[in-house]
C-alpha positions as CSV (number, residue, x, y, z in Angstrom):
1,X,-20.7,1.1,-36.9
2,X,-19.9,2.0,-33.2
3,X,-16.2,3.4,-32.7
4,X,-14.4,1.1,-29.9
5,X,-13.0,3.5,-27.1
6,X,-9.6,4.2,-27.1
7,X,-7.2,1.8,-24.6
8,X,-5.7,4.0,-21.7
9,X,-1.9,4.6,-22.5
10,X,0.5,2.9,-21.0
11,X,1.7,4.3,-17.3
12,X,5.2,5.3,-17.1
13,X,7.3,3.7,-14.8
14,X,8.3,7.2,-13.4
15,X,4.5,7.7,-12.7
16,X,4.5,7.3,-8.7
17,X,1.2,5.8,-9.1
18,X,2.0,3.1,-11.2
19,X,4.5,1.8,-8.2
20,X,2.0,1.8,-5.3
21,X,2.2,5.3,-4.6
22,X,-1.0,8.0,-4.0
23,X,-1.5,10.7,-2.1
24,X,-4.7,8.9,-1.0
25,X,-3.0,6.6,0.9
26,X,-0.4,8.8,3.0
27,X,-3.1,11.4,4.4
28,X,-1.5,12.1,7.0
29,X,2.1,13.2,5.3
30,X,0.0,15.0,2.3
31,X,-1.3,17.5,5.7
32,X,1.9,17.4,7.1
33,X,3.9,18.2,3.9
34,X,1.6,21.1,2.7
35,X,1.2,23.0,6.2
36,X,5.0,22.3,7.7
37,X,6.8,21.8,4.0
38,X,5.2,24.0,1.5
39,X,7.6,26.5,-0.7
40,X,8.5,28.9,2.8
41,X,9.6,26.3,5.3
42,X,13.3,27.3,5.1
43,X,12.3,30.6,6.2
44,X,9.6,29.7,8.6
45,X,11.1,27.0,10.2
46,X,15.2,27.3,9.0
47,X,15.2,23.0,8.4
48,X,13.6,20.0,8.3
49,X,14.3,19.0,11.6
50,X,12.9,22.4,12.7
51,X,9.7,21.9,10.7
52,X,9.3,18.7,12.0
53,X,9.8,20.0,16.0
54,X,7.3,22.6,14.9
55,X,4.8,19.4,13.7
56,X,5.6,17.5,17.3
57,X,4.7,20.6,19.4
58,X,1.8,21.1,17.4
59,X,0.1,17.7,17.0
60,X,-1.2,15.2,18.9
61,X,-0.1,12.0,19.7
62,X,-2.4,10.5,17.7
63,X,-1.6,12.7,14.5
64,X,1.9,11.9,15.0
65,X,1.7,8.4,15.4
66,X,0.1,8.9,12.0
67,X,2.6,10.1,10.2
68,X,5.5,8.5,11.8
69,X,3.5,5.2,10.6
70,X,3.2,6.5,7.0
71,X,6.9,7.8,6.6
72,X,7.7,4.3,7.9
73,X,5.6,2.8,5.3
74,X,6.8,5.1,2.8
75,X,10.4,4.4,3.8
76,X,10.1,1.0,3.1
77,X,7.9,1.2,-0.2
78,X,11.0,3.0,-1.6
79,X,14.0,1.3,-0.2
80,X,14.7,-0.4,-3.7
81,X,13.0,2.3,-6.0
82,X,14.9,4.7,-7.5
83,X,15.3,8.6,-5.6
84,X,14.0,10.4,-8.6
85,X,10.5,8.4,-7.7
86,X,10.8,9.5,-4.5
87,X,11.2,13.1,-5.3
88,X,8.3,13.0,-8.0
89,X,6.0,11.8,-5.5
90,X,6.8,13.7,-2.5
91,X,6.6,17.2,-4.7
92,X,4.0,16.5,-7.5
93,X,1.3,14.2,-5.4
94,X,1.7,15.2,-1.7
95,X,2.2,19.4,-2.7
96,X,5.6,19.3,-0.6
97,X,8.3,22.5,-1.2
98,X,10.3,20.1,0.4
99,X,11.8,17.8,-2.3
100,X,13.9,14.9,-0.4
101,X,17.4,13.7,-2.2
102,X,17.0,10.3,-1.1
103,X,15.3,7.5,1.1
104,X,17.7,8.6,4.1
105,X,16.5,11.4,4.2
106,X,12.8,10.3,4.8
107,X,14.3,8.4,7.6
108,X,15.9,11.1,9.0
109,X,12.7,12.9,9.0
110,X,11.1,9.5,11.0
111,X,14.1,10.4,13.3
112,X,13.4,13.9,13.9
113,X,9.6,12.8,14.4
114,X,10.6,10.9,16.6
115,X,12.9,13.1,19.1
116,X,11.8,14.2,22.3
């Protein structure tokens, strides 16, 4: 008598994957939030805003468009999801030290991306 496997268990609703959301898709932030958000960036570069200046001067356009286009994506992914998925997904999948309260803040990261 052969054994049948086992069926997966159900994903949790809190799993970031089971809504869409893997690393493997946001490339770009996964780099961005492991070289310019990992556990020191307060004391390497004092804010977000500052980490992400540090990103624009060190980038090219090309990796910034990038990014920009997958914090945009991101953005609206989450805009009815709940913040605590945000978090899990930003800290657990993409590595980040970083750990966002809510949407707005993503989009205030866009904005600070985005400054010239």
């Amino acid at each position: 008598m052969s054994k049948r496997p086992k069926p997966s268990p159900p994903r949790d609703a809190a799993d970031p994957s089971s809504r869409g959301l893997r690393r493997e898709a946001f490339p770009a932030l996964r780099a961005f939030a492991r070289g310019y958000l990992h556990e020191d960036f307060t004391e390497v570069h004092g804010s977000i805003r500052q980490a992400a200046a540090a990103f624009r001067d060190d980038a090219s356009a090309d990796e910034r468009d990038r990014l920009v286009d997958e914090l945009e994506r991101l953005a609206e992914i989450l805009a009815s999801r709940p913040a605590r998925l945000l978090r899990q997904f930003v800290v657990e999948e993409l590595g980040s030290g970083w750990t966002p309260k809510s949407r707005d803040e993503i989009l205030e990261l866009l904005g600070a991306l985005r400054d010239r």
